[in-house]
C-alpha positions in Angstrom: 78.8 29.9 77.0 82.5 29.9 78.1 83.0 33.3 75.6 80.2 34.8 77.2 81.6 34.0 80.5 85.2 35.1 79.7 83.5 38.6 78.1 81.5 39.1 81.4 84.9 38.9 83.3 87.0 41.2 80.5 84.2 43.7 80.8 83.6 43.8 85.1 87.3 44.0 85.1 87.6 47.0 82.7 84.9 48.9 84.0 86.7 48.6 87.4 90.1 49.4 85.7 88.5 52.3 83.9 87.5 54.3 87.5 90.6 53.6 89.1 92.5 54.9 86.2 90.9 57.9 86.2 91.8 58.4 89.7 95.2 57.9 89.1 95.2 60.4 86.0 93.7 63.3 88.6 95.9 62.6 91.7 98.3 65.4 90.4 95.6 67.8 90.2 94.7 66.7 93.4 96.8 66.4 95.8 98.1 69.8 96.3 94.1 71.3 96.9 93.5 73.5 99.9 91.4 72.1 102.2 88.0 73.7 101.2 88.7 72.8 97.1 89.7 69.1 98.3 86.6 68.4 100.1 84.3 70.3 97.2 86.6 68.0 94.6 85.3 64.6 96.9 82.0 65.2 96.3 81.8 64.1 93.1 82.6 60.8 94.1 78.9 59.8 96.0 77.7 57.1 93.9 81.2 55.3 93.5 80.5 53.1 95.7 78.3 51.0 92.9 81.6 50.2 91.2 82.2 47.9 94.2 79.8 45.4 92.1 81.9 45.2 89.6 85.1 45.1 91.3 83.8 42.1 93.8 82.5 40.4 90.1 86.2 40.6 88.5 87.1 39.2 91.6 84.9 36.3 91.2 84.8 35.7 87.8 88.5 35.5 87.4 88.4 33.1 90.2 85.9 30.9 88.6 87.9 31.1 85.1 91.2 30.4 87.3 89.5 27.1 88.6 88.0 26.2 85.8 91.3 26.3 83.4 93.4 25.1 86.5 95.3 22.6 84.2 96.1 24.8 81.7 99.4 24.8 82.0 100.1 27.5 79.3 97.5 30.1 81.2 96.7 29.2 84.9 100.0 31.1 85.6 98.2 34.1 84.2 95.0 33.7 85.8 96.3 33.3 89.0 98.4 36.5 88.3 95.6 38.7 87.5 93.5 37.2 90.6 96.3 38.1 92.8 96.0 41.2 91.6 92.5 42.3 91.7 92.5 40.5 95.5 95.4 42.6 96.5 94.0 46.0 95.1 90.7 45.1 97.6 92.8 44.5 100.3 94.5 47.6 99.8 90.8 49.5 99.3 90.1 47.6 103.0 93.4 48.8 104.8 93.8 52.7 103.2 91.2 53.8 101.3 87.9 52.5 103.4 89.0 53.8 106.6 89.8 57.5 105.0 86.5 57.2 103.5 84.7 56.2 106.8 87.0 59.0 109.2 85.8 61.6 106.5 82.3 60.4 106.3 82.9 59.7 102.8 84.3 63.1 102.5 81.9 65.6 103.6 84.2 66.9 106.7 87.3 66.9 107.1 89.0 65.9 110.5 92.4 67.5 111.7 94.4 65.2 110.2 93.4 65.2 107.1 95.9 65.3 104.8 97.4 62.1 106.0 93.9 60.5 104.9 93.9 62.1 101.7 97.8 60.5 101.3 96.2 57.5 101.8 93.4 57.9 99.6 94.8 58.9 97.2 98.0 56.9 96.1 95.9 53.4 97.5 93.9 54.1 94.7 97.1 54.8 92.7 98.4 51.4 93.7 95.2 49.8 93.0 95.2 51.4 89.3 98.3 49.5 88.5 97.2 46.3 89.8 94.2 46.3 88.2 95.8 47.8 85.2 98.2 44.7 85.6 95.7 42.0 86.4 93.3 43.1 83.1 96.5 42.5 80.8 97.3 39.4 82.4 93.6 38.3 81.5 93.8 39.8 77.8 97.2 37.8 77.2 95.8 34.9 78.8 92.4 35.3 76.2 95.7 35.5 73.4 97.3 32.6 74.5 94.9 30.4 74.7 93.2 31.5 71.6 96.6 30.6 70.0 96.1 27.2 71.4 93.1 26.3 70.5 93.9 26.9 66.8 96.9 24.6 66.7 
């Protein structure tokens, strides 16, 4: 049961890591669209917001792995690490990306000052790549760890 659980939250958190990586990776083909190509570009995101499942479940899954291993000396560092991380990257979804997403009407027009809101959509999801890029190796060296442990 506890491998199943730990596998649950390796794979919510990777399926989260793997979109915002990919928006990282197309921000430089981005960023300098006109106006017309940007918004067509946008469009393919309707449906994204399903990922928000799986980011919310990494969330809560680490948490519930961070409690549960709490005195763990060797790896409640690291859980706590990647938590931060994957809480931090929501915030930052709450304070840039959401509100560009809801002035844009999740893209489909495009208000005056627009390229400030695709700034801020597009490097919070940036940020949030590395975090989450940072909080899923924290959780893979914590599996390591105290996989080593448990052998000795």
């Amino acid at each position: 049961m506890k491998n199943l659980f730990r596998f649950i939250t390796i794979l919510f958190a990777v399926i989260t890591l793997c979109a915002l990586i990919a928006h990282l990776l197309e921000l430089p083909g981005k960023i300098n669209l006109s106006k017309e190509n940007y918004l067509m570009v946008q469009s393919i995101y309707q449906g994204w917001s399903w990922l928000g499942i799986f980011e919310i479940g990494a969330v809560l899954f680490t948490m519930t792995w961070t409690i549960v291993d709490n005195r763990k000396k060797k790896i409640f560092p690291l859980l706590l690490t990647a938590l931060l991380c994957f809480m931090v990257s929501i915030a930052i979804f709450f304070i840039f990306t959401y509100p560009a997403n809801k002035a844009t009407l999740n893209w489909t027009q495009l208000p005056d000052d627009w390229q400030i809101l695709q700034k801020n959509w597009e490097y919070s999801h940036a940020a949030r790549a590395i975090l989450n890029l940072v909080g899923f190796s924290f959780l893979i060296v914590t599996l390591l760890k105290d996989r080593k442990s448990s052998f000795r």
